[in-house]
N, C-alpha and C positions, 0 to 999 in steps of 0.2 A: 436471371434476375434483371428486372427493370425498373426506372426510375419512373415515377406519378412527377408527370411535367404540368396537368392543370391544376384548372384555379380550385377544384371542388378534392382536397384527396382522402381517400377509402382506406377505409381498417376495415378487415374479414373478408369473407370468399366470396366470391360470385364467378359461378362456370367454369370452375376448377381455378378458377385466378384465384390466389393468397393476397391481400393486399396489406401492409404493415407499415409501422415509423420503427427506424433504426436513429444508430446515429448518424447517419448519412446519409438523413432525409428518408421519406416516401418512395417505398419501392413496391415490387409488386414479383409472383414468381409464380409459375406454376407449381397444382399442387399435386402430389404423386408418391412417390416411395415405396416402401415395404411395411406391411401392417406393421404395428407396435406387438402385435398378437403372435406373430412369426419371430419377431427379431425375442421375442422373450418366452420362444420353446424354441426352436429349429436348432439344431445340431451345427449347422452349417453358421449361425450367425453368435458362434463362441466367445471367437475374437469380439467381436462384436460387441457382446454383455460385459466379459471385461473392462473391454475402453471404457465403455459410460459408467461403469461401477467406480473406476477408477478419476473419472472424471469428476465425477459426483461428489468422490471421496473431496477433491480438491475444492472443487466450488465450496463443500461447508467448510473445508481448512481456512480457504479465504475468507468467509464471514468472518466468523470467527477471529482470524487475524485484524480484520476491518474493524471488527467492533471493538477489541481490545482497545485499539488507539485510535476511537471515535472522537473523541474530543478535539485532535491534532487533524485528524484527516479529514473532519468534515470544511476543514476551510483552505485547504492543498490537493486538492483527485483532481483530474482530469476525465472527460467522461470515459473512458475507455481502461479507467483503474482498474473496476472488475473483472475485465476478460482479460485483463494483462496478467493482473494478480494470480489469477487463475490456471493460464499457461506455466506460468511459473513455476507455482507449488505442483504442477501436474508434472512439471521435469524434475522435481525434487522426487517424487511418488515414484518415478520410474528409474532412482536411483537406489529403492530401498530391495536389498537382497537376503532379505530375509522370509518376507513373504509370497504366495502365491501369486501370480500374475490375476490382476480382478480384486485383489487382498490386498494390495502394497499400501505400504502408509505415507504420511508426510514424515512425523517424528522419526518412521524406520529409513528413513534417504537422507540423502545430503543436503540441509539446511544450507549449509551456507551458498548454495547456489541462489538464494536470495538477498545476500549481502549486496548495498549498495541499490538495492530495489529502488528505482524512483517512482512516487507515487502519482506526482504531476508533470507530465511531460512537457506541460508550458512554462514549467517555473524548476528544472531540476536542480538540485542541494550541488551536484557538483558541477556546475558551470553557474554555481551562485555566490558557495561562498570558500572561500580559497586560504581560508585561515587552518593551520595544523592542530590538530586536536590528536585526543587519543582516549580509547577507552578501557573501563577495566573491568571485572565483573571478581566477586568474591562471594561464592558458592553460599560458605560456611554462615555469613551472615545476611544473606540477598539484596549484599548493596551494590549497586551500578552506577559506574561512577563516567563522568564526559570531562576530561579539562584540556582548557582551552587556550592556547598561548597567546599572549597580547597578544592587542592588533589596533590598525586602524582601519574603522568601518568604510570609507571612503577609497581606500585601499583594495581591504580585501573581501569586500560583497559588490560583487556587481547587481545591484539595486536597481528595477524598472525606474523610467524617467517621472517624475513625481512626487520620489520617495521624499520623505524628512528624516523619517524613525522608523525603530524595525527591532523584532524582539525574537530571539533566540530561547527554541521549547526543546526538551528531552523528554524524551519516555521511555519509560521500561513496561514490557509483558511478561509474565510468567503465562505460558500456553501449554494446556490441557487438551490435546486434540482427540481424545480418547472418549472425555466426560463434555467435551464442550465447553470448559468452563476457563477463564483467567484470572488472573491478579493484573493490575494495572497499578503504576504510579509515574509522573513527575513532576521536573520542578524546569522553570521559567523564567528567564532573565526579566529584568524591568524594560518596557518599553524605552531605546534607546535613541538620543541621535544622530541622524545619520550622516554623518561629517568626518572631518583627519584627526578630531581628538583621539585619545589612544586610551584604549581599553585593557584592564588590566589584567595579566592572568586571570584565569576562575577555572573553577570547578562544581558541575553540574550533578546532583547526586541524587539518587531515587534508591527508595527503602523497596524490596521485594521478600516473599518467603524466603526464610531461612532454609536452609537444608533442602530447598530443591533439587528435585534428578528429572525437572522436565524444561523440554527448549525452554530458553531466552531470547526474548528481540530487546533492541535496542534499537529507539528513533531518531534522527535528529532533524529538527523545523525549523523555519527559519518565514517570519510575518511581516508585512509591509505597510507601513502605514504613511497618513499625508496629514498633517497638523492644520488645522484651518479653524482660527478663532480659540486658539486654546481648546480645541478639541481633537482626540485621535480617529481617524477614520481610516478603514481597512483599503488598502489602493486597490480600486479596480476591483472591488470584491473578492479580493484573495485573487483571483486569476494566475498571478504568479508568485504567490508561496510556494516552498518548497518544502519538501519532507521526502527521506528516505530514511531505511534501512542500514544501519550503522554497526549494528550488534547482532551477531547468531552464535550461540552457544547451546550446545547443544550433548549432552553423558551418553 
């Protein structure tokens, strides 16, 4: 693998060169391997079919996860969420032992090896915000509950230099990894200021299906904003919001 150092840089081949944008710039590689055609009959490339079965499995796990809690994550990722996310649930998959190797699932592995998932590596929830919380989940009627012990903001969010105000989101997923399909809901503090005043207990509540028997996540975010003229604007373009992984319940 090489790096496109001029001024002019290339996407597609030219004389077996690969030429492509990642996220780490303009690269370039030769191009080679084992047909597609071999790796998807040959005995010998077994292993092989499994991994990317299983890979694959995970990449749609991850959409799917992604888009549950679109609303929240489209202004908290980092570029390199996807493939993170990804590795992730793919160690989750190879914790499920019930199915075939090639077969494995997410729902059939251990979920909670995603707890605490940070979603933006430039802005993570726990070197953000340092206030005790705790959650609670109740099956029977699909409420998910975040409460949050006073605090002062000034205190206990370390806030990029700029901030004024900053507003605290929860979400809840009900995930269908089966049918592809979820429930989503939450709910969202009022945009607050970012100062030693002291905030009062609360509690953060999202309504989910009743009587579920499939995973649950739980998110929690945390936004930044800078006041200028009586108006709220997001700092820095979200760059360091945070959002992780708070909740995994999983029957």
């Amino acid at each position: 693998m090489a790096e496109q150092s001029g001024i002019i840089k290339l996407n597609g081949t030219i004389g077996g060169i690969t030429f492509y944008k990642s996220a780490d710039g303009y690269l370039a590689r030769e191009k080679g391997g084992v047909s597609a055609q071999r790796i998807a009959s040959d005995p010998a490339f077994q292993r092989t079919r499994e991994n990317n079965a299983e890979f694959s499995t995970a990449g749609q796990a991850g959409k799917l996860l992604r888009n549950s809690i679109q609303v929240l994550l489209q202004n908290a990722k980092d570029k390199r969420c996807v493939g993170r996310l990804t590795r992730a649930l793919l160690g989750v998959i190879k914790t499920d032992s019930v199915n075939e190797r090639g077969e494995r699932q997410v729902q059939d592995g251990n979920m909670q090896l995603i707890n605490d998932f940070e979603f933006n590596q430039n802005g993570k929830l726990g070197a953000t915000f340092f206030t005790p919380f705790a959650s609670s989940l109740d099956r029977i009627t699909g409420e998910l509950s975040l409460e949050i012990e006073a605090y002062q903001a000034a205190v206990r969010i370390a806030a990029p230099g700029g901030t004024t105000h900053y507003r605290l989101s929860f979400g809840g997923a009900e995930l269908d990894f089966e049918n592809k399909t979820f429930n989503f809901a939450m709910e969202q503090t009022a945009i607050l200021p970012y100062d030693t005043s002291e905030q009062a207990e609360r509690t953060l509540t999202v309504g989910l299906p009743a009587d579920s028997v499939l995973p649950i996540i739980g998110v929690l975010g945390i936004d930044f904003f800078q006041e200028v003229n009586g108006e709220m604007y997001p700092l820095k373009n979200g760059a360091f919001n945070a959002l992780a992984v708070n909740v995994v319940d999983q029957l």
